[in-house]
C-alpha positions as CSV (number, residue, x, y, z in Angstrom):
1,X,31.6,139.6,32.0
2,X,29.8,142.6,29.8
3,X,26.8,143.7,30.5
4,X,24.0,142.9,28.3
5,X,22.7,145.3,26.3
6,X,18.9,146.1,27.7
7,X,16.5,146.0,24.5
8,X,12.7,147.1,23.4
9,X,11.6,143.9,22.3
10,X,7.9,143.1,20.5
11,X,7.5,139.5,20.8
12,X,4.6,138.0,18.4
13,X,2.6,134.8,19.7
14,X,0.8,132.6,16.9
15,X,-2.5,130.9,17.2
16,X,-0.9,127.6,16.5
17,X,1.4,127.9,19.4
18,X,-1.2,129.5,21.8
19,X,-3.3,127.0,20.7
20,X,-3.7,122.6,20.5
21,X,-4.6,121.0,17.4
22,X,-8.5,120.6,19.1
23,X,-8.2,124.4,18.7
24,X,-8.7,125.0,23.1
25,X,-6.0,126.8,25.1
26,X,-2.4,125.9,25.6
27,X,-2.1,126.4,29.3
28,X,1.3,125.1,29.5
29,X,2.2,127.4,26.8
30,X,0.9,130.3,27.7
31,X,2.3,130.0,31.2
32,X,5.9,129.5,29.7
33,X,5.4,132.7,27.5
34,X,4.4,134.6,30.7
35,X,7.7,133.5,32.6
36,X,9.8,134.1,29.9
37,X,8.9,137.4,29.6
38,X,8.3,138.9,32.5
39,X,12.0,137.2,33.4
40,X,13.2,139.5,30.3
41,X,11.7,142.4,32.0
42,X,13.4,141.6,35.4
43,X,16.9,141.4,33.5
44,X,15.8,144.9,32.1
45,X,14.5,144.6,28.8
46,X,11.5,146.6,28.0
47,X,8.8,144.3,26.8
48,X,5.9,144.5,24.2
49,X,3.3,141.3,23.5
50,X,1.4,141.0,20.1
51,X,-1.1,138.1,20.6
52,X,-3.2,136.3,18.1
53,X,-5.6,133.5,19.1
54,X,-8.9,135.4,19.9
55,X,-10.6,134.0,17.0
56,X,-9.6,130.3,17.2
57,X,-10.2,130.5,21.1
58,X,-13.4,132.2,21.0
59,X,-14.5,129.2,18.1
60,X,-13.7,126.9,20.8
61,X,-15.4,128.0,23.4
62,X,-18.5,128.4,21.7
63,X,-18.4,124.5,20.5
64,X,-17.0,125.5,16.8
65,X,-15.3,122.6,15.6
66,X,-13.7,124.6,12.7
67,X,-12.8,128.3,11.9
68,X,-16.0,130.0,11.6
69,X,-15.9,131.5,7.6
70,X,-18.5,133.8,7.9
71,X,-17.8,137.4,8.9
72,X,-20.3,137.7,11.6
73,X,-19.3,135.1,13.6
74,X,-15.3,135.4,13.0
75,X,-16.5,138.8,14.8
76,X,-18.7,137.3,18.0
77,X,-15.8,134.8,18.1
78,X,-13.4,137.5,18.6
79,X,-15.1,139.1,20.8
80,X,-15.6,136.1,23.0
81,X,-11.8,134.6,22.5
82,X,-10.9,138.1,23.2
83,X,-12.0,138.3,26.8
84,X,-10.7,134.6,28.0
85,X,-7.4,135.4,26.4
86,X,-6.5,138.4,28.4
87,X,-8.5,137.0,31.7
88,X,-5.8,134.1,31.2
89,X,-2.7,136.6,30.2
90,X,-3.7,139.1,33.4
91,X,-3.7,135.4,35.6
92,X,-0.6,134.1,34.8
93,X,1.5,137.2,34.3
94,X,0.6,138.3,37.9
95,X,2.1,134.7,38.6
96,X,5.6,136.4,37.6
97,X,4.8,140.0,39.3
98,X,3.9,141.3,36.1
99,X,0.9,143.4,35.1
100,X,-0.1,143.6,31.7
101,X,-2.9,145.9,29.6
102,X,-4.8,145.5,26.5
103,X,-4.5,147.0,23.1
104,X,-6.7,146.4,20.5
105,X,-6.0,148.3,17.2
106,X,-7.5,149.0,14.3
107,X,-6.0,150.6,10.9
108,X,-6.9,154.0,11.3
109,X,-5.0,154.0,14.7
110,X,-2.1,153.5,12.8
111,X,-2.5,154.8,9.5
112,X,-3.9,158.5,11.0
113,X,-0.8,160.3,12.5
114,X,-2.6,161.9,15.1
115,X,-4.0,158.3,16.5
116,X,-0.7,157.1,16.0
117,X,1.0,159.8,18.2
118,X,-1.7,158.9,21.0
119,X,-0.9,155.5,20.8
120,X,2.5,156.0,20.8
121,X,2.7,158.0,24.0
122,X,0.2,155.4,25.4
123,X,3.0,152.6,24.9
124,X,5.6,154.6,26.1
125,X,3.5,155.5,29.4
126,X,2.9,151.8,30.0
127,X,6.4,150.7,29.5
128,X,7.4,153.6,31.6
129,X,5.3,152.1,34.3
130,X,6.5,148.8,34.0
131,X,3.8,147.1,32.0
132,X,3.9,144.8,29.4
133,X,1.3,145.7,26.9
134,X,-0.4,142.9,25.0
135,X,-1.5,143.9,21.6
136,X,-4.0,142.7,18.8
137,X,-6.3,143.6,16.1
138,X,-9.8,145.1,17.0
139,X,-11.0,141.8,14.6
140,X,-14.7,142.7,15.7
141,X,-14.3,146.2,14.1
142,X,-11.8,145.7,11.5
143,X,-12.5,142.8,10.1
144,X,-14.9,143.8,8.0
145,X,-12.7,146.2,6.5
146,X,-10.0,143.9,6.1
147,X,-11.7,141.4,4.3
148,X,-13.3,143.4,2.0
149,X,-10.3,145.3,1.0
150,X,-11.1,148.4,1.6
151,X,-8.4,148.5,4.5
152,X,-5.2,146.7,4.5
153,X,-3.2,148.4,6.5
154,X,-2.6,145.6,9.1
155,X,-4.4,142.0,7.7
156,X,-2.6,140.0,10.2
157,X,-0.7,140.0,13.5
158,X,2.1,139.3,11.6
159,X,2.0,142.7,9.8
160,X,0.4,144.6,12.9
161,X,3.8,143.3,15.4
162,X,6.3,144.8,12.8
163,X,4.2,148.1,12.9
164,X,4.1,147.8,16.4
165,X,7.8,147.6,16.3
166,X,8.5,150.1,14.0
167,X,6.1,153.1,16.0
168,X,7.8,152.3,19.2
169,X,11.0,152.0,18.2
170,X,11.7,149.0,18.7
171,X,15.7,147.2,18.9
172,X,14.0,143.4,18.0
173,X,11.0,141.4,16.6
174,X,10.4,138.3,17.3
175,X,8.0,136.0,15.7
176,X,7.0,133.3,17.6
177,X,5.6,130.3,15.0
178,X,5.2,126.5,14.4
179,X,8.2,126.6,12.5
180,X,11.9,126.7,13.1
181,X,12.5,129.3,10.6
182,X,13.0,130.9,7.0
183,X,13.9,127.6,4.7
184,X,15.4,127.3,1.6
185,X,12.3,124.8,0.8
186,X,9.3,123.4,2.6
187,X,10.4,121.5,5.4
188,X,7.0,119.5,5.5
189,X,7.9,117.8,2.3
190,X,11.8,118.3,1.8
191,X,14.1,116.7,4.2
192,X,16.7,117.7,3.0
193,X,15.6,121.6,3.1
194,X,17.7,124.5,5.1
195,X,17.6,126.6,7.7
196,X,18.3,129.9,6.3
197,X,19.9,132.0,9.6
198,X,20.3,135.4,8.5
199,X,18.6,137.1,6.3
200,X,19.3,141.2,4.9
201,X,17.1,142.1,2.0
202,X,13.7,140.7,1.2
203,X,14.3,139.3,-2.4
204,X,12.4,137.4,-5.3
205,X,13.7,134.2,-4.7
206,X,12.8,134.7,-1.1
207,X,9.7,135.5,-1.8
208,X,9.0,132.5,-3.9
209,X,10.1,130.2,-0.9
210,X,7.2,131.2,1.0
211,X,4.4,129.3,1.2
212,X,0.7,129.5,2.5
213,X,-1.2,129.8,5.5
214,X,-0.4,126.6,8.2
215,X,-3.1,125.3,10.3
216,X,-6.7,125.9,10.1
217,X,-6.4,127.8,13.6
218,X,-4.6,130.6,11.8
219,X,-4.2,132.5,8.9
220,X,-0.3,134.1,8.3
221,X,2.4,132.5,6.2
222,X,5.3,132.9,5.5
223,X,5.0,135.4,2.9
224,X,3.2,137.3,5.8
225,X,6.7,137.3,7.4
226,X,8.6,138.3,4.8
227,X,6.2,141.2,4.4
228,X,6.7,142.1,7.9
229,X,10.4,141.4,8.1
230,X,10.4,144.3,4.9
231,X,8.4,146.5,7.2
232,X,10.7,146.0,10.1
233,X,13.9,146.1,8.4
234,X,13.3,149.4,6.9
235,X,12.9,150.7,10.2
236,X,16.4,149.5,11.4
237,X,14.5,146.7,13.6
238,X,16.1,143.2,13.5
239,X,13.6,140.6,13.5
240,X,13.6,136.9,14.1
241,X,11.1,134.0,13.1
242,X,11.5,131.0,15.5
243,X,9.5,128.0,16.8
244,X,7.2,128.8,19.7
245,X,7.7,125.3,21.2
246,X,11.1,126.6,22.8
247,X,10.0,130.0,24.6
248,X,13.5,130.1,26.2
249,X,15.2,131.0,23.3
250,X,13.8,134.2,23.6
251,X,17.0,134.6,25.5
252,X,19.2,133.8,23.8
253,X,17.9,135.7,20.9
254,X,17.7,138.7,22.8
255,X,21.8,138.5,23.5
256,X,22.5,138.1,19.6
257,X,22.7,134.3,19.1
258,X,21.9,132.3,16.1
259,X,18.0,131.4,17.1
260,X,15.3,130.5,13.7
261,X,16.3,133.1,11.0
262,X,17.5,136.7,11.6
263,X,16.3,139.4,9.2
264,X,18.9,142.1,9.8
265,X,17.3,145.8,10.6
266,X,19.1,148.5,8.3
267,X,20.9,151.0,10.5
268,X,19.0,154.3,11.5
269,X,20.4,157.3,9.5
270,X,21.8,160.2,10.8
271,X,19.5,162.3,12.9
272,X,17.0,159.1,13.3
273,X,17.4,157.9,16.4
274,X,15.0,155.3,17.8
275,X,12.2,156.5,20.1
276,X,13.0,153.7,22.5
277,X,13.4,154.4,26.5
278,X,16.6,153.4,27.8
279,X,16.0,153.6,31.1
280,X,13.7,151.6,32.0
């Protein structure tokens, strides 16, 4: 039997599937995503979490019935959601023998190579060490920025993973959704629509298949994926949209099988390697 290849994988969790449709925690889920993961790690792949949900959990938990629209409180909602989401993450990932830290990022961390060259050795140090890092936008900083425009360098966690990806040279993306995968048309409303399974270059026609936002509890389409799939691609990363109902295709996905849609990564040129450990 040949041995699996061991990978540096980011994995990106939507609200919608952290989330129920009353907008409070998905325990069950949650506890699935921790399992599957820290299993990934045990079979020697180096792991890497991008998280939403910090808004829509903090909106709950503060008796919001619907996405707050002001700034101000998207912020304090943040800042609450923030804190229970990694107090749960921290609880069940110790479950599985697995520690994890927090990230929270802003533009400029990315966008300014100095920062970027700090964060990237702080990845690399955590990995080394056998953590999983858990990653998401500074929303109560950035926020502001973001939604006045004068800062669009990340927007969504959608965007943000396939950075995250491409800094720490990543082998595979993975978005985690409430949908199955790139379609040729909207499944919600054509039947007869179809699962498009691999994807390698980001075109016009593509582009005009994607839709808008989903639920109320979060905010990225699937033109945000296509924008991130371009982002990863060009940095030789393959990334994969799937539904987060089935965590355990994760592994399956990870040894190359046909899981959601597959945007294929375009090979590293000569004298680019990845900055990926392979010894972990």
């Amino acid at each position: 039997m040949t041995e699996q290849k061991q990978l540096r994988i980011v994995v990106k969790v939507g609200t919608s599937t952290l989330t129920h449709d009353t907008g409070r925690l998905n325990l069950h889920n949650m506890d699935r995503l921790a399992r599957t993961l820290s299993d990934l790690w045990g079979m020697g792949h180096a792991v890497i979490l991008v998280s939403s949900g910090a808004i829509a959990i903090g909106a709950a938990k503060l008796g919001m019935t619907t996405r707050p629209t002001e700034l101000r409180y998207k912020q304090a909602a943040a800042a609450v959601g923030q804190c229970t989401m990694m107090h749960l993450y921290d609880k069940f990932f110790q479950e599985y023998n697995r520690s994890v830290s927090q990230i929270l990022l802003t533009g400029e961390d990315v966008d300014t190579p100095a920062r970027a060259d700090h964060l990237l050795g702080t990845f690399e140090a955590l990995l080394e060490l056998g953590i999983i890092p858990v990653v998401n936008e500074n929303d109560s900083v950035s926020a502001a920025e973001i939604e006045t425009g004068q800062c669009k360098v990340l927007g969504d966690n959608d965007t943000l993973s396939a950075i995250v990806a491409r800094l720490v040279g990543a082998d595979l993306l993975v978005l985690l959704s409430d949908i199955d995968g790139l379609y040729d048309s909207d499944p919600h409303q054509n039947p007869e629509a179809r699962l498009i399974r691999r994807v390698s270059a980001i075109t016009p026609e593509l582009r005009a298949m994607a839709g808008g936002a989903g639920t109320w509890r979060g905010t990225g389409g699937m033109l945000t994926k296509l924008t991130a799939a371009e982002t990863a691609m060009a940095a030789g990363v393959d990334m994969v949209i799937t539904n987060g109902a089935n965590m355990e295709a994760l592994y399956d996905i990870a040894a190359g099988r046909d899981v959601g849609t597959r945007f294929v990564g375009r090979p590293a040129g000569a004298g680019e390697p990845k900055q990926a450990l392979r010894n972990l």
